[in-house]
C-alpha positions as CSV (number, residue, x, y, z in Angstrom):
1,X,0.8,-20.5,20.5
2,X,3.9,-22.2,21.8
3,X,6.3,-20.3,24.1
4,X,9.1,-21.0,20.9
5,X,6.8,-19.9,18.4
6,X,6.2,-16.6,20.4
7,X,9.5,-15.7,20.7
8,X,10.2,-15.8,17.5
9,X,8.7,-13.6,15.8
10,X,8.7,-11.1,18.9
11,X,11.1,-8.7,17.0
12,X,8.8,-7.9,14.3
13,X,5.1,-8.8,14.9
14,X,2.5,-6.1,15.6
15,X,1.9,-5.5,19.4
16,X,-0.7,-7.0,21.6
17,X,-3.2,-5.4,23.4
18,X,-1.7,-5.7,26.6
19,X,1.4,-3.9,25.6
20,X,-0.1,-0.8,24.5
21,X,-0.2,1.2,27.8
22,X,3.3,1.3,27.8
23,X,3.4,2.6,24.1
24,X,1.1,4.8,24.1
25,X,2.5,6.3,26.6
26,X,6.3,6.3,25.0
27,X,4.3,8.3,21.9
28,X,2.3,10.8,23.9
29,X,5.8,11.7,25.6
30,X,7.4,11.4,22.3
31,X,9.0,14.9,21.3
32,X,10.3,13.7,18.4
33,X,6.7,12.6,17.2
34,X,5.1,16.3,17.7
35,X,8.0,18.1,15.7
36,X,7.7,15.7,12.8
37,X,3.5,16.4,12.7
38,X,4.7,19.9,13.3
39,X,7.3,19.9,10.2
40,X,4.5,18.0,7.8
41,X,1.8,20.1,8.4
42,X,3.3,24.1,9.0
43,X,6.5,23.2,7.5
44,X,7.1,27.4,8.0
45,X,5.2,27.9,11.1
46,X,7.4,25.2,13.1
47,X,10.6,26.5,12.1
48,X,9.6,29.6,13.9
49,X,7.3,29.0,16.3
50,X,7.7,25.4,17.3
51,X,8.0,26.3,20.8
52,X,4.2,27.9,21.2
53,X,2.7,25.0,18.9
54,X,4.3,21.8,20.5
55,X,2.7,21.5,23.6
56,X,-0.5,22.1,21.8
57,X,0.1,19.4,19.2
58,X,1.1,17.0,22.9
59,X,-2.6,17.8,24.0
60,X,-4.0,16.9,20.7
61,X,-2.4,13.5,20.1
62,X,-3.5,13.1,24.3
63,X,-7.0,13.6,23.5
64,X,-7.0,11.0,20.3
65,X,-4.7,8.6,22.3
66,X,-5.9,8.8,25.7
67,X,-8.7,6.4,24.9
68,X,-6.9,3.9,23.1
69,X,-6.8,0.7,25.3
70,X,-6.9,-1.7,22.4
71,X,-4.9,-2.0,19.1
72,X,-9.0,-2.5,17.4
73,X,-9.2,1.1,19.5
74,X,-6.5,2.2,17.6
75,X,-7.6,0.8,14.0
76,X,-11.3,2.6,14.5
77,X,-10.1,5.5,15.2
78,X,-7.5,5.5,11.8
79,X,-10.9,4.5,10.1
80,X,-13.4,7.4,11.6
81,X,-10.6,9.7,10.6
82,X,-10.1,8.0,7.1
83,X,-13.2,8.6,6.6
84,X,-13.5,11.9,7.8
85,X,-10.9,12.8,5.5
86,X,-12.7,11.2,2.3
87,X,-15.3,13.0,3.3
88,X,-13.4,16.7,3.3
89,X,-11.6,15.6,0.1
90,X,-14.8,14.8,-1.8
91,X,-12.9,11.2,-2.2
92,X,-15.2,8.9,-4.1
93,X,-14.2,5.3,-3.1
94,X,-15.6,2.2,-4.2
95,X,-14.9,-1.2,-3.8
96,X,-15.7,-4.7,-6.2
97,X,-15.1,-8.7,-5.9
98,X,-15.8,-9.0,-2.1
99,X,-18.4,-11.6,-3.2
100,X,-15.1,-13.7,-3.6
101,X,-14.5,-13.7,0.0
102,X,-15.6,-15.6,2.9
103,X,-16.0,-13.5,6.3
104,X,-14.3,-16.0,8.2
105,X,-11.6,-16.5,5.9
106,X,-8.5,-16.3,6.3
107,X,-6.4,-14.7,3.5
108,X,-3.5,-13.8,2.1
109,X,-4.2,-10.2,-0.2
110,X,-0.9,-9.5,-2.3
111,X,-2.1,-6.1,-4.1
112,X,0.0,-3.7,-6.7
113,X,1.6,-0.8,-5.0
114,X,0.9,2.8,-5.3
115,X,1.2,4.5,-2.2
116,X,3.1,3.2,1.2
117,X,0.1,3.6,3.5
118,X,-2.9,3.8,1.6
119,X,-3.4,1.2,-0.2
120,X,-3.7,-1.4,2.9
121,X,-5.6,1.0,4.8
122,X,-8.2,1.4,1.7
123,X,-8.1,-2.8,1.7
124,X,-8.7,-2.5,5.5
125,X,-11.6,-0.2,4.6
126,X,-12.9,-2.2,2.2
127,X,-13.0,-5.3,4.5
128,X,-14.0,-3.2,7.7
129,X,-17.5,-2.0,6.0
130,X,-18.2,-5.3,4.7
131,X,-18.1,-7.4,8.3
132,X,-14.2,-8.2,7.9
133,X,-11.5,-8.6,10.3
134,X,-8.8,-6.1,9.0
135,X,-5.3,-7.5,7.8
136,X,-1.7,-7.7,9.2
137,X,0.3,-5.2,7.2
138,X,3.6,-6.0,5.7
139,X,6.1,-2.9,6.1
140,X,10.0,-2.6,5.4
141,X,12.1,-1.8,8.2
142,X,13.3,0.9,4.9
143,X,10.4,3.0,6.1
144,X,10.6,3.3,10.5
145,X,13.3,5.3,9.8
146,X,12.6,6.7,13.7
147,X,11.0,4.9,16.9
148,X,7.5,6.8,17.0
149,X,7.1,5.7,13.5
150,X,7.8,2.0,14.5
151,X,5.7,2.3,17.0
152,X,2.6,3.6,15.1
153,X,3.3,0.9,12.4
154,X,3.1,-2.1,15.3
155,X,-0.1,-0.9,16.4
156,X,-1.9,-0.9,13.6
157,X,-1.2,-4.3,13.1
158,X,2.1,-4.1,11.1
159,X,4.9,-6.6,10.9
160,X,8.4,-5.5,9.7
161,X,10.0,-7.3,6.9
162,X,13.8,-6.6,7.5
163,X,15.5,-5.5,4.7
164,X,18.4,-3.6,6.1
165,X,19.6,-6.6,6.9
166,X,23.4,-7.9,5.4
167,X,25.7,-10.6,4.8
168,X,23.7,-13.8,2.8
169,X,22.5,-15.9,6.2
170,X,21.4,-13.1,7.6
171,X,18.9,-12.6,4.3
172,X,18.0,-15.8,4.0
173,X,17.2,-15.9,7.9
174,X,15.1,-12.5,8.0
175,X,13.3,-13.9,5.1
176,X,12.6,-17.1,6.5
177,X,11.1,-16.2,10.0
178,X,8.8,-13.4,7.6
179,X,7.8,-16.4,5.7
180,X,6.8,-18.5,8.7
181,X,5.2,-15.7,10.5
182,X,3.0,-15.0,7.3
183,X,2.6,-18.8,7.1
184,X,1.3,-18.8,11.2
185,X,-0.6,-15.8,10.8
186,X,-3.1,-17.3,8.1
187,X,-3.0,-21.1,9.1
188,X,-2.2,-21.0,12.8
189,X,-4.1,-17.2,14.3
190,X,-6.7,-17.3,11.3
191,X,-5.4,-13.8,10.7
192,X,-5.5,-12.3,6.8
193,X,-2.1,-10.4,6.0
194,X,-1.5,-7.9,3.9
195,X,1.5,-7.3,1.6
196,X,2.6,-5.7,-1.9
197,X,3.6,-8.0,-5.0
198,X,7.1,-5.9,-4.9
199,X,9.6,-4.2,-2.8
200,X,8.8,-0.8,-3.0
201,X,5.9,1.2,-5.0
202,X,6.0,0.7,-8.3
203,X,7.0,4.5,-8.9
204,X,6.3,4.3,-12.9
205,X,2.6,2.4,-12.8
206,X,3.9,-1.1,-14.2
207,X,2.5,-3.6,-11.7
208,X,4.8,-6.7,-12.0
209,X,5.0,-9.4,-9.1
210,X,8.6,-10.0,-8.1
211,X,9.4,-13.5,-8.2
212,X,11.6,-13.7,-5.4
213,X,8.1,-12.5,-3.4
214,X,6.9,-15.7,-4.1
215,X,10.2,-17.7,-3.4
216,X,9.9,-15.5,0.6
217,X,6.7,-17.1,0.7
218,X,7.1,-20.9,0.3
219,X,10.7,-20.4,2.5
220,X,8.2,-21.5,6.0
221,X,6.9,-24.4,4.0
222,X,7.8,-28.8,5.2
223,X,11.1,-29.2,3.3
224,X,8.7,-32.0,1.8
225,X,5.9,-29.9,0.7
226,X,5.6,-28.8,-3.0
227,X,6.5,-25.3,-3.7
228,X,2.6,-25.3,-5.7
229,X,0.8,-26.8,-2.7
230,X,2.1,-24.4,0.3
231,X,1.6,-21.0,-1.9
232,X,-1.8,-22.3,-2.5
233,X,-2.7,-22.9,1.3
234,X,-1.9,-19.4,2.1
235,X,-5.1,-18.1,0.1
236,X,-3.9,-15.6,-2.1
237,X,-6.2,-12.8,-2.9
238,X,-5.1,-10.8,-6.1
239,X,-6.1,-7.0,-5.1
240,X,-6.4,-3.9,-7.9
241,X,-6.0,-0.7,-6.3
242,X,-6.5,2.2,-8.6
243,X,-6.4,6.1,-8.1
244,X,-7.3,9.0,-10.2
245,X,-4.3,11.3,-8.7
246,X,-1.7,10.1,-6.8
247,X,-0.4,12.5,-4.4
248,X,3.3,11.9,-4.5
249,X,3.2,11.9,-8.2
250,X,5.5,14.9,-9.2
251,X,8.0,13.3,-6.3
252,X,7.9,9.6,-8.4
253,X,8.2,11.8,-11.5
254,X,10.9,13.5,-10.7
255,X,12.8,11.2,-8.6
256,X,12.8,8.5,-11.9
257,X,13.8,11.4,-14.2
258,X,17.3,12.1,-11.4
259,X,17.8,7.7,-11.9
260,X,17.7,7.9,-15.6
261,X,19.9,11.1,-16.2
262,X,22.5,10.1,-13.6
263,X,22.2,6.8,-12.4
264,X,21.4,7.5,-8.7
265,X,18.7,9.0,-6.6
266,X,19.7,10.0,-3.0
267,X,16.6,10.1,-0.5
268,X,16.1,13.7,2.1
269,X,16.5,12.6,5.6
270,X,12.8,10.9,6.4
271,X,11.9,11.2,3.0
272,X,9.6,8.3,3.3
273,X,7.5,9.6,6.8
274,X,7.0,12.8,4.3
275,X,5.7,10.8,1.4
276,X,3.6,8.8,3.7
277,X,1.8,11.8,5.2
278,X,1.5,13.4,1.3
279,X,-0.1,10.0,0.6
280,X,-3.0,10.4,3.4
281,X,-3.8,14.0,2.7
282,X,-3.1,14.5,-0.4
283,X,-6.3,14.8,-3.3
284,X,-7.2,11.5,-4.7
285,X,-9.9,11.9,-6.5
286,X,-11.2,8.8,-7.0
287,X,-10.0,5.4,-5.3
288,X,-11.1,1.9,-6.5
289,X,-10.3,-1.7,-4.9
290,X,-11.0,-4.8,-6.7
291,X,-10.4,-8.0,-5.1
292,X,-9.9,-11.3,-6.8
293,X,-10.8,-15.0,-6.5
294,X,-8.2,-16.5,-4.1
295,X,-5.8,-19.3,-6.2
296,X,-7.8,-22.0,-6.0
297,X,-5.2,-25.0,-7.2
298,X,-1.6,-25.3,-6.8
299,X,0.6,-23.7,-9.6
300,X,4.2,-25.4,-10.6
301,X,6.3,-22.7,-9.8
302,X,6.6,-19.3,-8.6
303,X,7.0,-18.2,-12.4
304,X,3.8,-19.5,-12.6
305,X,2.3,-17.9,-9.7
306,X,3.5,-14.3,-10.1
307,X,1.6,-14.6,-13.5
308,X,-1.3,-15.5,-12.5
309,X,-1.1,-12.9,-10.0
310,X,0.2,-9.9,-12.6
311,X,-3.4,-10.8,-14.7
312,X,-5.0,-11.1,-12.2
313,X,-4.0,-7.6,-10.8
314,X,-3.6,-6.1,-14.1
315,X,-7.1,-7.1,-15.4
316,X,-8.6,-6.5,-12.3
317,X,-7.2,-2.5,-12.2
318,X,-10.4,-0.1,-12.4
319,X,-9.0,2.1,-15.1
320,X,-9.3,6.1,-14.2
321,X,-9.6,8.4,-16.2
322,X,-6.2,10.0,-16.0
323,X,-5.1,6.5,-17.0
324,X,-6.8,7.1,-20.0
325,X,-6.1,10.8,-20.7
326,X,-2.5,10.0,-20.3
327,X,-2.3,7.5,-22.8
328,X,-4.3,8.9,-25.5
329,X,-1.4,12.3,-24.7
330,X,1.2,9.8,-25.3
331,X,0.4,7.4,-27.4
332,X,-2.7,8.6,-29.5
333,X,-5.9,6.7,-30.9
334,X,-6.7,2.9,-29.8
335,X,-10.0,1.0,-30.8
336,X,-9.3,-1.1,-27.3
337,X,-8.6,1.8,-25.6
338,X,-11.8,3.8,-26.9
339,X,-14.0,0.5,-25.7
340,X,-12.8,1.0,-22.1
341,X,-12.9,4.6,-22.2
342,X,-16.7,4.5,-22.6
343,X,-17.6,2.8,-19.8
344,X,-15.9,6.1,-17.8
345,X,-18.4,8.7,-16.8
346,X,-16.5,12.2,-16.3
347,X,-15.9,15.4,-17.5
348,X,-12.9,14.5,-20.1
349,X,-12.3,18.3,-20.4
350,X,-12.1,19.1,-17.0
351,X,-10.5,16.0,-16.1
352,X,-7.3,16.0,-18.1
353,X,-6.8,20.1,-17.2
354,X,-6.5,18.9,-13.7
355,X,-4.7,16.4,-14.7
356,X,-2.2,18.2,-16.4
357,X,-2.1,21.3,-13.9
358,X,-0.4,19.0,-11.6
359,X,2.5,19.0,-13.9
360,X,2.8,22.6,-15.3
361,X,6.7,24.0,-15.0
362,X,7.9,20.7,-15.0
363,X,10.6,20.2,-18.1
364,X,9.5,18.2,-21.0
365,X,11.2,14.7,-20.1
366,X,9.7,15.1,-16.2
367,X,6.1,15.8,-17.7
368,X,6.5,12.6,-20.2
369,X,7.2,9.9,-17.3
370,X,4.2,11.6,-15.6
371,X,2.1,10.7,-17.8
372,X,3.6,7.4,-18.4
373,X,3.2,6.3,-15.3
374,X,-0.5,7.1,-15.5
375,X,-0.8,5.5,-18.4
376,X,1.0,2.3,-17.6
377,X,-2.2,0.6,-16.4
378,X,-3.5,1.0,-19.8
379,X,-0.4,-0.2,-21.4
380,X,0.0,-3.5,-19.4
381,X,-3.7,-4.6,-20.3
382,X,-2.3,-3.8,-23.9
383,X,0.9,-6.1,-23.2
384,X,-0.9,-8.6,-21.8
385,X,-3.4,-9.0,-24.0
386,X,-6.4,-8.9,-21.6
387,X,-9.8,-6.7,-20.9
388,X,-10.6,-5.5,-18.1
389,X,-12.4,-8.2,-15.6
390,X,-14.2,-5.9,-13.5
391,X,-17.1,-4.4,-15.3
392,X,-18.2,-2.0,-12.3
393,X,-20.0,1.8,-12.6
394,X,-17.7,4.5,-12.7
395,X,-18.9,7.2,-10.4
């Protein structure tokens, strides 16, 4: 890599191995770092007793961290944890279409958006336990709303995408250096990158690839180069992520209910750290990643593209069984519907109670975009017009 290209994407690539003594130790002898674990996890206790449980969180995070001399150090121990965690939960996950893949590849996975960390580490997971290197992870400056949290992002192989940014060249700036570092990263360092087909989680289950994603993408292209030709040399991978719960879902719920009855929603102070650690704990249920077949010949436009890649994603979207449930509440009977719901083994009965517990006391118009956004999956292979493409077991 030439001296040039390494300083330019210094201020938002993920760090290198030999800066991670240095960071490690800026987190161990973070305070700020132990009182937000402290907050997330005995939101009472730490009001109270912070002062007796600190130090003891400090000598925690030094016994995980101590260790860590590597950033592939750092990513097996998010996986043994991940794991762990599955494991506790009694998280069935389950993974389809690696076949498309080669090992050695180098790709470029644009998935549908569900929850801010999950869903790359479940693709990391996926790709981990099948021989894969794991990805570079796309995150919005939105979310490192303090420095341990930028910190933790960059070592687990994150990039910022800078969205805070203002003023028209300053966009189109920020957006070009992300294109050509995603660009160098596949074709240049043979790295696979992860990022989601839209800003933000798509709060109400409607997966739609933004447009202007695409247009980021060719921005690092040869002025000369068709817009068709550089999208396609990226490899794009179409990935499906799928749970049974969400875990921020009465949060989405009720945060889209405060937009549509008075026009605004106002984020808590590190909302977002919150959400992510509801995310990773939080009961799942059942998690499901289907990758596509990377785009194999240049399309004419990024129109074009984001289609593809909405049926693609779509298609590919192991239905759950809450999907289904939540439907059938809202919109009653459906011969298609019926079809798909037979190749789901589970306790229907059971199923939709837990479903539905997660809602009690919420008002009526709260409860119905709950279940609409469960049920969108099912309604966007119904707009589309498509079955499902991945004919897997349900567990």
């Amino acid at each position: 890599m030439s001296e040039r290209i390494a300083h330019e994407f210094d201020d938002i690539r993920p760090y290198h191995d030999a800066e991670l003594s240095d960071v490690m130790a800026r987190l161990m002898a973070d305070p700020e770092m132990a009182d937000t674990l402290l907050s997330m996890k005995y939101p009472r206790a730490s009001r109270y007793l912070g002062w007796v449980l600190r130090p003891m969180v400090r000598r925690a995070l030094g016994r995980e961290f101590g260790a860590i001399r590597t950033v592939r150090d750092f990513q097996l121990l998010l996986g043994s944890e991940l794991k762990a965690l599955l494991a506790r939960s009694d998280t069935a996950f389950t993974v389809s279409g690696i076949e498309h893949l080669d090992r050695d590849g180098a790709y470029l996975f644009i998935s549908n958006h569900r929850d801010i960390a999950m869903d790359p580490a479940f693709v990391n997971l996926a790709l981990h336990e099948s021989g894969m290197d794991t990805v570079r992870i796309a995150i919005g400056d939105n979310l490192l709303s303090k420095p341990f949290a930028t910190d933790l992002m960059r070592i687990n192989k994150s990039f910022i995408v800078r969205r805070s940014v203002t003023g028209r060249r300053e966009k189109l700036a920020a957006l070009t250096t992300l294109s050509r570092y995603i660009r160098h990263s596949i074709l240049e360092d043979r790295a696979s990158v992860w990022i989601a087909q839209r800003e933000g989680r798509a709060k109400n289950g409607i997966d739609r690839t933004e447009t202007a994603l695409v247009k980021m993408l060719a921005l690092g292209r040869d002025r000369a180069q068709p817009l068709g030709e550089a999208i396609c040399e990226l490899n794009l991978v179409p990935v499906s992520i799928a749970y049974c719960f969400d875990p921020c879902d009465i949060d989405k719920a009720r945060e889209l209910h405060e937009r549509q009855t008075t026009g605004r929603y106002k984020k808590k102070p590190h909302e977002d750290l919150a959400s992510i650690y509801k995310g990773i704990v939080g009961n799942k249920g059942r998690v499901h990643v289907a990758f596509g077949p990377p785009l194999s010949r240049p399309l004419a436009d990024d129109d074009q593209v984001a289609a593809w890649l909405d049926r693609q994603i779509v298609g590919r979207y192991h239905l759950q069984p809450t999907n289904v449930i939540a439907w059938r509440r809202l919109y009653g009977d459906d011969a298609r519907v019926a079809t798909w719901a037979e190749a789901i083994d589970c306790d229907w009965l059971a199923m939709e109670a837990a479903l539905m517990a997660r809602v009690a006391g919420e008002n009526e118009a709260v409860a119905r975009i709950f279940l609409a956004m469960y049920a969108n999956p099912v309604q966007s292979l119904l707009d589309l017009g498509i079955e499902p493409l991945d004919r897997v077991d349900r567990l």
